[in-house]
PDB file of N, CA, C, O and CB in Angstrom:
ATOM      1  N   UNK A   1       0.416  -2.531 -20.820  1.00  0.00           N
ATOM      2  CA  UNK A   1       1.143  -1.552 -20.043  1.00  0.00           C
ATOM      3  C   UNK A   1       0.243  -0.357 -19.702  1.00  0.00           C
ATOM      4  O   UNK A   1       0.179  -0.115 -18.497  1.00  0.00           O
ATOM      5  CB  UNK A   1       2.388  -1.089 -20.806  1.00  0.00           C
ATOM      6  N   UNK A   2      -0.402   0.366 -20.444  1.00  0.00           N
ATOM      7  CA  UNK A   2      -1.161   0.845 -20.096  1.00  0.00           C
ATOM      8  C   UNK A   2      -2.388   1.252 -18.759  1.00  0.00           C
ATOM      9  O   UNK A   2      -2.587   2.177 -17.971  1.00  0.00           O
ATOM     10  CB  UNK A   2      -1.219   0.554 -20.783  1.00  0.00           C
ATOM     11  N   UNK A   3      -3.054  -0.188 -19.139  1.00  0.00           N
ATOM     12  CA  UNK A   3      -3.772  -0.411 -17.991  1.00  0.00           C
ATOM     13  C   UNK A   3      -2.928  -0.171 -16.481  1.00  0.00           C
ATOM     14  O   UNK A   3      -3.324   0.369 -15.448  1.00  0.00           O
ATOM     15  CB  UNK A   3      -4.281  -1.865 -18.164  1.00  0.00           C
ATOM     16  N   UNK A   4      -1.724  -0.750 -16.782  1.00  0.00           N
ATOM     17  CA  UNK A   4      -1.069  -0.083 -15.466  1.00  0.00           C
ATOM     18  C   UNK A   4      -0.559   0.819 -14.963  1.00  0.00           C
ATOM     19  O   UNK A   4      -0.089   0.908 -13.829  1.00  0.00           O
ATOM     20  CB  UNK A   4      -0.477  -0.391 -15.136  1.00  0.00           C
ATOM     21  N   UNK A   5      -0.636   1.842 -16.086  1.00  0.00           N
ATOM     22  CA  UNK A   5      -0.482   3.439 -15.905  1.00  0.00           C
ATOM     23  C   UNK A   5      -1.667   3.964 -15.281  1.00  0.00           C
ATOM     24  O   UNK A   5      -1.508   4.811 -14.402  1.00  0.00           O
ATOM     25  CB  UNK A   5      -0.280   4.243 -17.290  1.00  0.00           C
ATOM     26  N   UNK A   6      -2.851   3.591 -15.598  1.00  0.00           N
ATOM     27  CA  UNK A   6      -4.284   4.042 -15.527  1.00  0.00           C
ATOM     28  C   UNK A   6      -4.502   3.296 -13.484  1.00  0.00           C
ATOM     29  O   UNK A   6      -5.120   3.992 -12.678  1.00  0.00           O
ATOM     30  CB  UNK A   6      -5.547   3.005 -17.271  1.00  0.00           C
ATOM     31  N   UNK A   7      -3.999   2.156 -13.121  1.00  0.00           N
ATOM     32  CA  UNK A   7      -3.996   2.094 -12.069  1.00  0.00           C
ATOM     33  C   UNK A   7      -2.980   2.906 -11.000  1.00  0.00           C
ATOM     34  O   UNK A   7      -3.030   3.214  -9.809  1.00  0.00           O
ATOM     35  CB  UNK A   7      -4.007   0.999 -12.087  1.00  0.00           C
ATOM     36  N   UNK A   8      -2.472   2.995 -11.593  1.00  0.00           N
ATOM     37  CA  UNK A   8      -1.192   4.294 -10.841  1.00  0.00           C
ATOM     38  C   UNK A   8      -1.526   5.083 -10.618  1.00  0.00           C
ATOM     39  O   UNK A   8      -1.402   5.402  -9.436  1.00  0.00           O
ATOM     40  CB  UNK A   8      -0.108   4.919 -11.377  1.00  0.00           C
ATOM     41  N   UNK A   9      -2.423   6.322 -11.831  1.00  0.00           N
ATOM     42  CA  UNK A   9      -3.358   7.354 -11.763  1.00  0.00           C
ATOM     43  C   UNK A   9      -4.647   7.357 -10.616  1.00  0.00           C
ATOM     44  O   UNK A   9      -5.114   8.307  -9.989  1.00  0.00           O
ATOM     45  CB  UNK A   9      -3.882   7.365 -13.120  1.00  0.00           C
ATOM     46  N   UNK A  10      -4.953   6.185 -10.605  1.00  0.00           N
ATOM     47  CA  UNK A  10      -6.181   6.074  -9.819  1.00  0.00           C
ATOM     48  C   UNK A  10      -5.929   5.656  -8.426  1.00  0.00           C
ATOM     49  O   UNK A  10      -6.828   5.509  -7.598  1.00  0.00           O
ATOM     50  CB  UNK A  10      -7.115   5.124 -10.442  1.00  0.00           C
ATOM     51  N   UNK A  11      -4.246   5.410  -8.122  1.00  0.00           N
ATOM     52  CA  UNK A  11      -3.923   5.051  -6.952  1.00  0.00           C
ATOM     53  C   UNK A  11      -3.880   6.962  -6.191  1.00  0.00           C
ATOM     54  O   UNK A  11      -4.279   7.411  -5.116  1.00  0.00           O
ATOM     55  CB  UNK A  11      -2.301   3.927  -7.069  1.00  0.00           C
ATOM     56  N   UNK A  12      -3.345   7.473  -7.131  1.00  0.00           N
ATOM     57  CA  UNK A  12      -2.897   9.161  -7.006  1.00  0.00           C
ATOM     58  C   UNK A  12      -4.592  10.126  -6.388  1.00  0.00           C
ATOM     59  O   UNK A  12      -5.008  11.053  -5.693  1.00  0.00           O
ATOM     60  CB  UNK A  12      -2.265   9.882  -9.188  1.00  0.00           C
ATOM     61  N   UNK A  13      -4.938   9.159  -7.180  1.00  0.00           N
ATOM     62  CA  UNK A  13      -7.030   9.733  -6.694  1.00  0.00           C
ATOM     63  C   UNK A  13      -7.065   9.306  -5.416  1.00  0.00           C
ATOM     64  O   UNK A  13      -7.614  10.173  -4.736  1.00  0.00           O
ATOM     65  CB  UNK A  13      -8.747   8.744  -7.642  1.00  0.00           C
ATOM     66  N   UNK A  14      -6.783   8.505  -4.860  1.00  0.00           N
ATOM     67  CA  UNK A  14      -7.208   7.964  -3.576  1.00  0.00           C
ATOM     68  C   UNK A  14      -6.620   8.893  -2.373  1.00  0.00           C
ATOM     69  O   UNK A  14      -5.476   9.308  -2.190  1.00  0.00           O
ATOM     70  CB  UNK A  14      -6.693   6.417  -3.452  1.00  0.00           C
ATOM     71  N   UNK A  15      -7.952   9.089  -1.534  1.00  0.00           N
ATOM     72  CA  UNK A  15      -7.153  10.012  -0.728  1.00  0.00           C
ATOM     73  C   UNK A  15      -6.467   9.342   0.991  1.00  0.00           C
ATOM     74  O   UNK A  15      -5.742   9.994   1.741  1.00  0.00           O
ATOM     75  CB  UNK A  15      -8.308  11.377  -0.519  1.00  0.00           C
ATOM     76  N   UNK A  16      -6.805   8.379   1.158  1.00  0.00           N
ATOM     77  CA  UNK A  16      -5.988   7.071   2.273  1.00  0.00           C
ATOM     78  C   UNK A  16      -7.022   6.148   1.991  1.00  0.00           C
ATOM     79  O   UNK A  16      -8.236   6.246   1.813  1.00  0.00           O
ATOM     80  CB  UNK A  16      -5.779   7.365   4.286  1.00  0.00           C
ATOM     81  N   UNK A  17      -5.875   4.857   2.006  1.00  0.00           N
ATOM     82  CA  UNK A  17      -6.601   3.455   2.135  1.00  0.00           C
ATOM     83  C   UNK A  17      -6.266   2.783   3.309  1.00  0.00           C
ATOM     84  O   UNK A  17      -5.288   2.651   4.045  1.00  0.00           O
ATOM     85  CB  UNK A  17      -6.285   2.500   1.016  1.00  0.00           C
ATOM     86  N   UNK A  18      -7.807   2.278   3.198  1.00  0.00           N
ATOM     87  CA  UNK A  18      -7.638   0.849   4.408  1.00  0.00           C
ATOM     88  C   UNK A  18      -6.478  -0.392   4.077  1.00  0.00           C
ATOM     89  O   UNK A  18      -5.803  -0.782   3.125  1.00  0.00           O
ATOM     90  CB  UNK A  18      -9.320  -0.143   4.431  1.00  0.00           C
ATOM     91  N   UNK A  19      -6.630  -0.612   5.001  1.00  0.00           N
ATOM     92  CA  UNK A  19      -6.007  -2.054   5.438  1.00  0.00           C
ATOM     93  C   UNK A  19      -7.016  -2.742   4.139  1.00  0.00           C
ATOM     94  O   UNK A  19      -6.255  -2.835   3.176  1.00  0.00           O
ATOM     95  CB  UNK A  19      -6.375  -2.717   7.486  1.00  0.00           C
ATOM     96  N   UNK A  20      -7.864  -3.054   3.892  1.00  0.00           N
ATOM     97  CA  UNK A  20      -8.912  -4.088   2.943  1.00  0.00           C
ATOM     98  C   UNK A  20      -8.288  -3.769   1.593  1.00  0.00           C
ATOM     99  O   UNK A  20      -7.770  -4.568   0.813  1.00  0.00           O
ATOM    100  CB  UNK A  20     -10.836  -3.679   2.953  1.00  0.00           C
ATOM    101  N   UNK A  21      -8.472  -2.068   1.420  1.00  0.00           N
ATOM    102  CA  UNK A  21      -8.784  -1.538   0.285  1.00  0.00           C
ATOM    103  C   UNK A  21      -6.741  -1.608  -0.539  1.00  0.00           C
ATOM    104  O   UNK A  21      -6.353  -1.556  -1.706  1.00  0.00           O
ATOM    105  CB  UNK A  21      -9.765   0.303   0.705  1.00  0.00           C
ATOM    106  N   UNK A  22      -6.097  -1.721   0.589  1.00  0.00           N
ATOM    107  CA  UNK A  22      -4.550  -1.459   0.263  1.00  0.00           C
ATOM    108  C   UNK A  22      -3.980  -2.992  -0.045  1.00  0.00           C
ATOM    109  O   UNK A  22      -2.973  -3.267  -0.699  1.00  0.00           O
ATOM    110  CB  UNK A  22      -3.641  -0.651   1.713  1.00  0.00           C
ATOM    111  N   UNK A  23      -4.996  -4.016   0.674  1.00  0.00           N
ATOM    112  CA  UNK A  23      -4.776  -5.356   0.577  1.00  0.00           C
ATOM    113  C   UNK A  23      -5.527  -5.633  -1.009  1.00  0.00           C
ATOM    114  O   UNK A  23      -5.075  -6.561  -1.680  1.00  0.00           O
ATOM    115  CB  UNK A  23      -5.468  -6.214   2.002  1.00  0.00           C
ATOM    116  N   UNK A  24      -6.407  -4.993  -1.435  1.00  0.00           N
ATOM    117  CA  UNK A  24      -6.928  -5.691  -2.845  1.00  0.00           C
ATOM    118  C   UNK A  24      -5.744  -5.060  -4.120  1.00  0.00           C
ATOM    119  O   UNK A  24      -5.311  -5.502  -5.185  1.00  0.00           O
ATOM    120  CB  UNK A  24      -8.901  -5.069  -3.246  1.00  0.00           C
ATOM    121  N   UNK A  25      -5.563  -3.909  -3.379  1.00  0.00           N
ATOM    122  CA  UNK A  25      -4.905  -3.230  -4.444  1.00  0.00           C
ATOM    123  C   UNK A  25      -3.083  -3.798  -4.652  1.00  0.00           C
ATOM    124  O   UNK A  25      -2.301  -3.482  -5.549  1.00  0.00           O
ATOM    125  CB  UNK A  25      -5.081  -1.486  -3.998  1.00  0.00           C
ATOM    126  N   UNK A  26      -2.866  -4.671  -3.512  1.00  0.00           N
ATOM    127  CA  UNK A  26      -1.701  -5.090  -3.774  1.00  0.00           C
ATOM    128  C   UNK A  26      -1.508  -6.907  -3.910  1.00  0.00           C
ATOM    129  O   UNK A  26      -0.488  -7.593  -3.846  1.00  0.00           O
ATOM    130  CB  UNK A  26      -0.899  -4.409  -2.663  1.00  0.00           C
ATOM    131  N   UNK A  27      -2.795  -7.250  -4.097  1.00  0.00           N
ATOM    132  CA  UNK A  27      -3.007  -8.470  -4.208  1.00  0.00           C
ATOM    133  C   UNK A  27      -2.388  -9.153  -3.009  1.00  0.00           C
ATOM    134  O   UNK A  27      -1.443  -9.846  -3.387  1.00  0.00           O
ATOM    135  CB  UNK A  27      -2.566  -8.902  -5.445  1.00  0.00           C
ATOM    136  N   UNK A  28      -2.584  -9.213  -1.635  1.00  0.00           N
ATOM    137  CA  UNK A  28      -1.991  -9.574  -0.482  1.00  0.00           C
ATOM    138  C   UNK A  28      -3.529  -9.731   0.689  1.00  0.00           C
ATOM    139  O   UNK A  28      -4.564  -9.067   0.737  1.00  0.00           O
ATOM    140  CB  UNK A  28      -0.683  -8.257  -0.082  1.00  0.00           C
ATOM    141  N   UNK A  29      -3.013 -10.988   1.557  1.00  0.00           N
ATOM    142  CA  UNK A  29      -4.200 -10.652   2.414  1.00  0.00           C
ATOM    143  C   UNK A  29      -4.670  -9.761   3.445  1.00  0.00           C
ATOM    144  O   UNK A  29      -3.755  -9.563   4.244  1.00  0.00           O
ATOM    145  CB  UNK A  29      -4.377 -11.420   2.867  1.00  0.00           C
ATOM    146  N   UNK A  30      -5.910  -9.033   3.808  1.00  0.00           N
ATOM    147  CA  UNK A  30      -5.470  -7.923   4.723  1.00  0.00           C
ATOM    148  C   UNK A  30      -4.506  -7.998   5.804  1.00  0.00           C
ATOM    149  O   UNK A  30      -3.752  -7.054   6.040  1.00  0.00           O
ATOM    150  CB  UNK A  30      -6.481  -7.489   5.301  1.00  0.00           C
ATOM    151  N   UNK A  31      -4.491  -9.257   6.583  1.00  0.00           N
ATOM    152  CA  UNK A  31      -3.923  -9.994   8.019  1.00  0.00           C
ATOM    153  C   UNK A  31      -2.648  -8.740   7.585  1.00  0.00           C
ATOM    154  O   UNK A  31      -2.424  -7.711   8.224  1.00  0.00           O
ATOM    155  CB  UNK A  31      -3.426 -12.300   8.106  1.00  0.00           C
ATOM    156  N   UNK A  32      -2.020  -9.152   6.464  1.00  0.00           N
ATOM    157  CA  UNK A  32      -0.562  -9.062   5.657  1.00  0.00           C
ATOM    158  C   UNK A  32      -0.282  -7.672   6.170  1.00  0.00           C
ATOM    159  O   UNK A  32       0.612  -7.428   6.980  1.00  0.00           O
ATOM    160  CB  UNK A  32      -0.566  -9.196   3.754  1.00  0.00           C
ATOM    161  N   UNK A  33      -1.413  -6.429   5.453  1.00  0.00           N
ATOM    162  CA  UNK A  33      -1.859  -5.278   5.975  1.00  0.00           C
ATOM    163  C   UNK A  33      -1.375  -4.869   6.967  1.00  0.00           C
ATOM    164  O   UNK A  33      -0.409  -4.106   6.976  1.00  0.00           O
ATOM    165  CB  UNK A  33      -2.915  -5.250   6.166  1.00  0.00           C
ATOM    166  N   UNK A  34      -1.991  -5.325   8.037  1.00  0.00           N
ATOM    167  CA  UNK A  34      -2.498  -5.048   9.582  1.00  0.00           C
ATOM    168  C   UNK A  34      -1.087  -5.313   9.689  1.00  0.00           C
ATOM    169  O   UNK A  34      -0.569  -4.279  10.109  1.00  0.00           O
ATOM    170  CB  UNK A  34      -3.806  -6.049  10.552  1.00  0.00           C
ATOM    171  N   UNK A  35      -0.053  -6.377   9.474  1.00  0.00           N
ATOM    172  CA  UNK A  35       0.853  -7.140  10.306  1.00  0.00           C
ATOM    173  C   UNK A  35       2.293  -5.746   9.821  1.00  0.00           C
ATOM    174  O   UNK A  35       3.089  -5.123  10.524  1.00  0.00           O
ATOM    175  CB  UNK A  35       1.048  -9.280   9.663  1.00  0.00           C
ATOM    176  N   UNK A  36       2.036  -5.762   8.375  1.00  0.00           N
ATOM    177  CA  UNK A  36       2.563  -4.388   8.426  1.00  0.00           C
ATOM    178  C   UNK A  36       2.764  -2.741   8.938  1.00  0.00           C
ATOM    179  O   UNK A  36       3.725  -1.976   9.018  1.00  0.00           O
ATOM    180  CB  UNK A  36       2.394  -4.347   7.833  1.00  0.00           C
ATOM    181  N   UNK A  37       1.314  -2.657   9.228  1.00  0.00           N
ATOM    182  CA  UNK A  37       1.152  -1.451  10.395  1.00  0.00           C
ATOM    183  C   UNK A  37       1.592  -1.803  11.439  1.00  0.00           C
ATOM    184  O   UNK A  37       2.125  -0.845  12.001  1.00  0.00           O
ATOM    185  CB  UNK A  37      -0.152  -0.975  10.769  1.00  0.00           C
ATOM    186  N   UNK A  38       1.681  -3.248  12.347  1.00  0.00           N
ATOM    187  CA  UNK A  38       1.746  -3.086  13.376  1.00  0.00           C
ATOM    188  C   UNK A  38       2.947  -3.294  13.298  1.00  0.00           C
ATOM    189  O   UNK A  38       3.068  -2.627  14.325  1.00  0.00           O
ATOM    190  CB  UNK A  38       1.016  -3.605  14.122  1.00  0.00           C
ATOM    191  N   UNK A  39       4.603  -3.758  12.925  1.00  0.00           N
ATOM    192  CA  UNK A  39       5.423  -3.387  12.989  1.00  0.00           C
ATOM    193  C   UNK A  39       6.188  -2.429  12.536  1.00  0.00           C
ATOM    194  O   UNK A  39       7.419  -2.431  12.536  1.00  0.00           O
ATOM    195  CB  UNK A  39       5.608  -3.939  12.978  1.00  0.00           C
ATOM    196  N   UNK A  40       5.377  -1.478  12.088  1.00  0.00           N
ATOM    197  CA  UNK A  40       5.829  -0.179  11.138  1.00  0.00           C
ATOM    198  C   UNK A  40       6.046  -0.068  10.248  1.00  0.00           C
ATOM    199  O   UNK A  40       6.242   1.080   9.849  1.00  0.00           O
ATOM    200  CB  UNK A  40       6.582   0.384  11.215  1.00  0.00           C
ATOM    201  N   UNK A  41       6.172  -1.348   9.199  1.00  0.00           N
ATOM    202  CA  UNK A  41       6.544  -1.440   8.282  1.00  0.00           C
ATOM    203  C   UNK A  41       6.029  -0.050   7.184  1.00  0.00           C
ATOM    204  O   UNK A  41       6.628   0.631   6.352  1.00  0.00           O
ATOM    205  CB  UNK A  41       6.232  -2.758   8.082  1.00  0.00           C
ATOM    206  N   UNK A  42       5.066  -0.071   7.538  1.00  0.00           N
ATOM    207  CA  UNK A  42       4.495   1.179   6.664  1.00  0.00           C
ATOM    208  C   UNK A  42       3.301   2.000   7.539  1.00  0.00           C
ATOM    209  O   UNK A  42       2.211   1.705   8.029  1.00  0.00           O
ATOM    210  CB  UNK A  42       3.760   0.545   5.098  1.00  0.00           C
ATOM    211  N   UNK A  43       4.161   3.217   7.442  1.00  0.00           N
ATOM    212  CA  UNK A  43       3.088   4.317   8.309  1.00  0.00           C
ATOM    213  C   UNK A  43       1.556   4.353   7.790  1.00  0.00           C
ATOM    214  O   UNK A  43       1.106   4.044   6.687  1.00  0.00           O
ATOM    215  CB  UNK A  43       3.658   6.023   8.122  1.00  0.00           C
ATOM    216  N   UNK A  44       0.946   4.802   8.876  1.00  0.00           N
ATOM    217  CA  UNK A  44      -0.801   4.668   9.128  1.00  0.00           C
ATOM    218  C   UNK A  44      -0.501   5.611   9.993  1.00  0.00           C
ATOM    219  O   UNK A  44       0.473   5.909  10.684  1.00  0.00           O
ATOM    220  CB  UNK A  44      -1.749   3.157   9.741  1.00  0.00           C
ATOM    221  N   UNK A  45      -2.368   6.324   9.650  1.00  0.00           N
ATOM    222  CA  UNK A  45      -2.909   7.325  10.795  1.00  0.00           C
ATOM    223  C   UNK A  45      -3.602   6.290  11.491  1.00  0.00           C
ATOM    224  O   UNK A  45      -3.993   5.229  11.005  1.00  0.00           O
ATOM    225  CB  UNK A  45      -3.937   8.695  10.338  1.00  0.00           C
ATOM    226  N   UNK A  46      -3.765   6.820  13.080  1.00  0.00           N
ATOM    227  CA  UNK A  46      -4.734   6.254  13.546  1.00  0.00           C
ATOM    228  C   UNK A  46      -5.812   7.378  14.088  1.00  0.00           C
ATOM    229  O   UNK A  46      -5.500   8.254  14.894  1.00  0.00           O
ATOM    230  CB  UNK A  46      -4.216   5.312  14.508  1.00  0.00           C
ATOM    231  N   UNK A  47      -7.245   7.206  13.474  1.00  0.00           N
ATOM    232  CA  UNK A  47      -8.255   7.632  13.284  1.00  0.00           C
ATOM    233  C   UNK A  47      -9.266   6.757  14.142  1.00  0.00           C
ATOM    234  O   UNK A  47      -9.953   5.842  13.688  1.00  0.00           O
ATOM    235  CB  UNK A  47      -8.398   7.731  11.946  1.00  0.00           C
ATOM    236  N   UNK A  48      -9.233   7.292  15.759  1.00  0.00           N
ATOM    237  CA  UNK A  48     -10.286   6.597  16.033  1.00  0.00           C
ATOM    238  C   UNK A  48      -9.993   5.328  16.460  1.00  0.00           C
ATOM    239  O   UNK A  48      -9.229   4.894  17.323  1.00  0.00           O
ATOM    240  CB  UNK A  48     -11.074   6.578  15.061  1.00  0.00           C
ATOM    241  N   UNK A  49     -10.679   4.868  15.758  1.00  0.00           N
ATOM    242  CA  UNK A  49     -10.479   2.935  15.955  1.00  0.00           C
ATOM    243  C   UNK A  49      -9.529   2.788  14.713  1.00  0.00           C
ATOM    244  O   UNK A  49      -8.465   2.180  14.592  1.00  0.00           O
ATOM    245  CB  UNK A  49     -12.297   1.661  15.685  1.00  0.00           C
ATOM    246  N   UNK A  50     -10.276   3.560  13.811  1.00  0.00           N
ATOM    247  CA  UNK A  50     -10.154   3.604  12.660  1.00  0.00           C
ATOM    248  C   UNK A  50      -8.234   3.609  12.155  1.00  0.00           C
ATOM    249  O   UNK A  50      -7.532   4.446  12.722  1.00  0.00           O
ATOM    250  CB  UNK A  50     -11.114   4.878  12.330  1.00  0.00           C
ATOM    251  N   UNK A  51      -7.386   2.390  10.832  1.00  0.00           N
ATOM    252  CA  UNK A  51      -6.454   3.263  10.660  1.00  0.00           C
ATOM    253  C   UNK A  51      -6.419   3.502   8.939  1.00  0.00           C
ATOM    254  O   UNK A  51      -7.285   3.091   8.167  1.00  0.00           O
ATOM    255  CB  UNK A  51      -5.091   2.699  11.380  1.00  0.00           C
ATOM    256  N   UNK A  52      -5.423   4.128   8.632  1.00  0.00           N
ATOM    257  CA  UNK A  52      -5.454   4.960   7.578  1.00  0.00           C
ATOM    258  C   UNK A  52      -4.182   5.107   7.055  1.00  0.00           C
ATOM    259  O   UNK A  52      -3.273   5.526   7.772  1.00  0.00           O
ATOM    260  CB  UNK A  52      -5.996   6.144   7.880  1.00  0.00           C
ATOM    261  N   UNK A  53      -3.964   4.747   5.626  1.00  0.00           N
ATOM    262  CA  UNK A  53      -2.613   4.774   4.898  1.00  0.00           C
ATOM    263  C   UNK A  53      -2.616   5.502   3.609  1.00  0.00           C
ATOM    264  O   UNK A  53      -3.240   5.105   2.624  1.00  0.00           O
ATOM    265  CB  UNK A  53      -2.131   3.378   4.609  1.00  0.00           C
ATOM    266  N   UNK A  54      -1.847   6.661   3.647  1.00  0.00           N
ATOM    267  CA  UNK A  54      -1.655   7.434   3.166  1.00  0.00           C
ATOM    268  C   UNK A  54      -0.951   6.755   1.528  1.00  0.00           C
ATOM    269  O   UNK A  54      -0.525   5.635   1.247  1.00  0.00           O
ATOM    270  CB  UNK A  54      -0.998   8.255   4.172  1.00  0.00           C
ATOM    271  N   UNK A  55      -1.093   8.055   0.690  1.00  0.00           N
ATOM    272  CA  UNK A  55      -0.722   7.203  -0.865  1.00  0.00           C
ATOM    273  C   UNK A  55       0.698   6.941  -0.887  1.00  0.00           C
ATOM    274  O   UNK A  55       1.326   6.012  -1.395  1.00  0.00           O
ATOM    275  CB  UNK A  55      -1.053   8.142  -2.386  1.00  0.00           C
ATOM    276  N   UNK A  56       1.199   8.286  -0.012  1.00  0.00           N
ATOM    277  CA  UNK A  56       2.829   8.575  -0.254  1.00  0.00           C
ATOM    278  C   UNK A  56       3.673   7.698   0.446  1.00  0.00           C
ATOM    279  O   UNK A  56       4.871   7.415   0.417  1.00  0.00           O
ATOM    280  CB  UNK A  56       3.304   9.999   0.205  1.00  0.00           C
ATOM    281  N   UNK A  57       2.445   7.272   1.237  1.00  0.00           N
ATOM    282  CA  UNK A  57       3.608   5.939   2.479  1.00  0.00           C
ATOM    283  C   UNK A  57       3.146   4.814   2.100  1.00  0.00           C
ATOM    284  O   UNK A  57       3.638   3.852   2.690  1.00  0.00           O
ATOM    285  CB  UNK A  57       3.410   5.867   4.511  1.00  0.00           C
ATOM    286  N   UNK A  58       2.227   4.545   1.175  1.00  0.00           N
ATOM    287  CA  UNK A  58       2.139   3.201  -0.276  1.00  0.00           C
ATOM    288  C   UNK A  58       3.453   3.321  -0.778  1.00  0.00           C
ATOM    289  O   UNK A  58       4.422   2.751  -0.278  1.00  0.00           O
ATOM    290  CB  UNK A  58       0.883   3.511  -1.852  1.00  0.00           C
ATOM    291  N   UNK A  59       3.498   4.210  -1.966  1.00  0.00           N
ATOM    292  CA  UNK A  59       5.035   4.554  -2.669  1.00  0.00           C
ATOM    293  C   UNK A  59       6.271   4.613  -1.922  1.00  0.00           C
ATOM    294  O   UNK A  59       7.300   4.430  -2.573  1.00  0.00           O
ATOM    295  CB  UNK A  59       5.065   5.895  -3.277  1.00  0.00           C
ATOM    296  N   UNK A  60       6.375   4.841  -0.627  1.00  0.00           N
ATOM    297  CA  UNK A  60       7.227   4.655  -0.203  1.00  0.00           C
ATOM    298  C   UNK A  60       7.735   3.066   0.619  1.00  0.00           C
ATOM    299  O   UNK A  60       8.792   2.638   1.084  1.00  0.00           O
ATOM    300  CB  UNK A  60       7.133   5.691   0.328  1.00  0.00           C
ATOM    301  N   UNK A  61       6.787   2.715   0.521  1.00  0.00           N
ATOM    302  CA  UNK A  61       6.397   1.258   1.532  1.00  0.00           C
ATOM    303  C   UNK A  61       7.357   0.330  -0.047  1.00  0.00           C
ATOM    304  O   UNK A  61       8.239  -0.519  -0.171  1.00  0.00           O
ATOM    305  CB  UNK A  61       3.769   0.727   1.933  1.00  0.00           C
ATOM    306  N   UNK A  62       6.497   1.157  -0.942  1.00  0.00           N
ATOM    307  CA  UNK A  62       7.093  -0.257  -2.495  1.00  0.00           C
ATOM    308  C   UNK A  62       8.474  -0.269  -2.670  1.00  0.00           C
ATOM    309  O   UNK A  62       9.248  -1.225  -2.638  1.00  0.00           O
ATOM    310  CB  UNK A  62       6.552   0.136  -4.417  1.00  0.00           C
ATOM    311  N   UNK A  63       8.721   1.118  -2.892  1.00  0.00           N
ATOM    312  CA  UNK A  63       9.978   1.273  -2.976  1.00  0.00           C
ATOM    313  C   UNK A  63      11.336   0.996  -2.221  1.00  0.00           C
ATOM    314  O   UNK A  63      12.494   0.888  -2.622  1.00  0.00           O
ATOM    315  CB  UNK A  63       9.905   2.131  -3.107  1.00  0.00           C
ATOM    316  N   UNK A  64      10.773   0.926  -1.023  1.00  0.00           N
ATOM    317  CA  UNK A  64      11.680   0.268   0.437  1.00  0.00           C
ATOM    318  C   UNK A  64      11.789  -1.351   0.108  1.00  0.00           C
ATOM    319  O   UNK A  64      12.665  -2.130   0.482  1.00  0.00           O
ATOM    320  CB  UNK A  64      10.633   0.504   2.260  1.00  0.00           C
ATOM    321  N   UNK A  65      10.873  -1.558  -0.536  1.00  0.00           N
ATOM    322  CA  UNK A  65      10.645  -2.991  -0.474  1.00  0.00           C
ATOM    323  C   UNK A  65      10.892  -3.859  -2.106  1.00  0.00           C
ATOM    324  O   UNK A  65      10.621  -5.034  -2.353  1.00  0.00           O
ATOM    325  CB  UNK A  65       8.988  -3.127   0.122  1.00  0.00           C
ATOM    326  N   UNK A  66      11.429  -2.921  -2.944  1.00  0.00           N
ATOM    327  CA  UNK A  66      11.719  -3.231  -4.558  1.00  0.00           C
ATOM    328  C   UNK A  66      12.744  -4.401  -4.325  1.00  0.00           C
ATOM    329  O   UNK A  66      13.636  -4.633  -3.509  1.00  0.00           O
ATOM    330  CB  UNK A  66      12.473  -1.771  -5.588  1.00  0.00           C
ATOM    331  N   UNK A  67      12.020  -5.242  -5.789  1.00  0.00           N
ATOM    332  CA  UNK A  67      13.690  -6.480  -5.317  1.00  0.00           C
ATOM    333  C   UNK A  67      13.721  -6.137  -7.113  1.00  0.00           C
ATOM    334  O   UNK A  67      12.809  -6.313  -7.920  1.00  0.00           O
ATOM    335  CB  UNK A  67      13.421  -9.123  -4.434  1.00  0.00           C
ATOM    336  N   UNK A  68      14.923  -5.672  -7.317  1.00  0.00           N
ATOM    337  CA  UNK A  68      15.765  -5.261  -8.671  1.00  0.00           C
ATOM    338  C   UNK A  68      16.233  -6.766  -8.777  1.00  0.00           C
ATOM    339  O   UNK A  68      15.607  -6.793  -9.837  1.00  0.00           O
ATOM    340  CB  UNK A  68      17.203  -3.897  -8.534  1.00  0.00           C
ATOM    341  N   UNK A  69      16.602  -7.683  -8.703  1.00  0.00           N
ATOM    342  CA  UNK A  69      17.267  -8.163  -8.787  1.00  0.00           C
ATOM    343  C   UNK A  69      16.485  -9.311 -10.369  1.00  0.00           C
ATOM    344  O   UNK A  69      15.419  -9.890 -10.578  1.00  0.00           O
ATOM    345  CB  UNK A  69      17.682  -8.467  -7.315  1.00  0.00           C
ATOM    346  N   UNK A  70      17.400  -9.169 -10.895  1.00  0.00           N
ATOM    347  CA  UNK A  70      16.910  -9.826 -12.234  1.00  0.00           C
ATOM    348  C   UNK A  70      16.672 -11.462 -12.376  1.00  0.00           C
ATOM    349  O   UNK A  70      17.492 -12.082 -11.699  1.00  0.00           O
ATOM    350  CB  UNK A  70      17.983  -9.461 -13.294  1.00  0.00           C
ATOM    351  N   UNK A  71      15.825 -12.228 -13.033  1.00  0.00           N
ATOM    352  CA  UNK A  71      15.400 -13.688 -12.844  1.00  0.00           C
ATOM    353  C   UNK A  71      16.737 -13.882 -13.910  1.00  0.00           C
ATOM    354  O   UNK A  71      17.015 -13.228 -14.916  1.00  0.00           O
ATOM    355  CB  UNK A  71      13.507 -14.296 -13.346  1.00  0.00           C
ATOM    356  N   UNK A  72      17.412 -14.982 -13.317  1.00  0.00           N
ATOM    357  CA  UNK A  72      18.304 -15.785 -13.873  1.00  0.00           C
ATOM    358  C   UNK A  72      17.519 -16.900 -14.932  1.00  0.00           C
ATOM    359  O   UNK A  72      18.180 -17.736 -15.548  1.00  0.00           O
ATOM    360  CB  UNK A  72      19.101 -16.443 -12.670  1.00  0.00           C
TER     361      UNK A  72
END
């Protein structure tokens, strides 16, 4: 449990992630990423060419997306 406190903390350090960097950190492929920005699923800056996802619209992206629902 721990260790996954210590990744939480270090998610809080990050100051926006990529599409790559948001895809390792959620074990998903980037495509997954991208396919999410592009239907809004979760807000991004766009920088340029460049885009950019903020920590708070991570946490909010999870939480929109929590399944409570308990394994039978």
């Amino acid at each position: 449990m721990r260790g996954e406190i210590h990744v939480i903390e270090r998610q809080e350090e990050e100051s926006f992630y990529t599409a790559k960097t948001l895809a390792q950190l959620l074990a998903v492929d980037e495509t997954t990423v991208k396919g999410w920005i592009r239907t809004g699923e979760i807000a991004s800056y766009k920088l340029g060419r460049a885009r950019r996802i903020a920590p708070e619209d991570v946490a909010s992206f999870l939480e929109r997306n929590r399944d409570d629902r308990r394994a039978a």
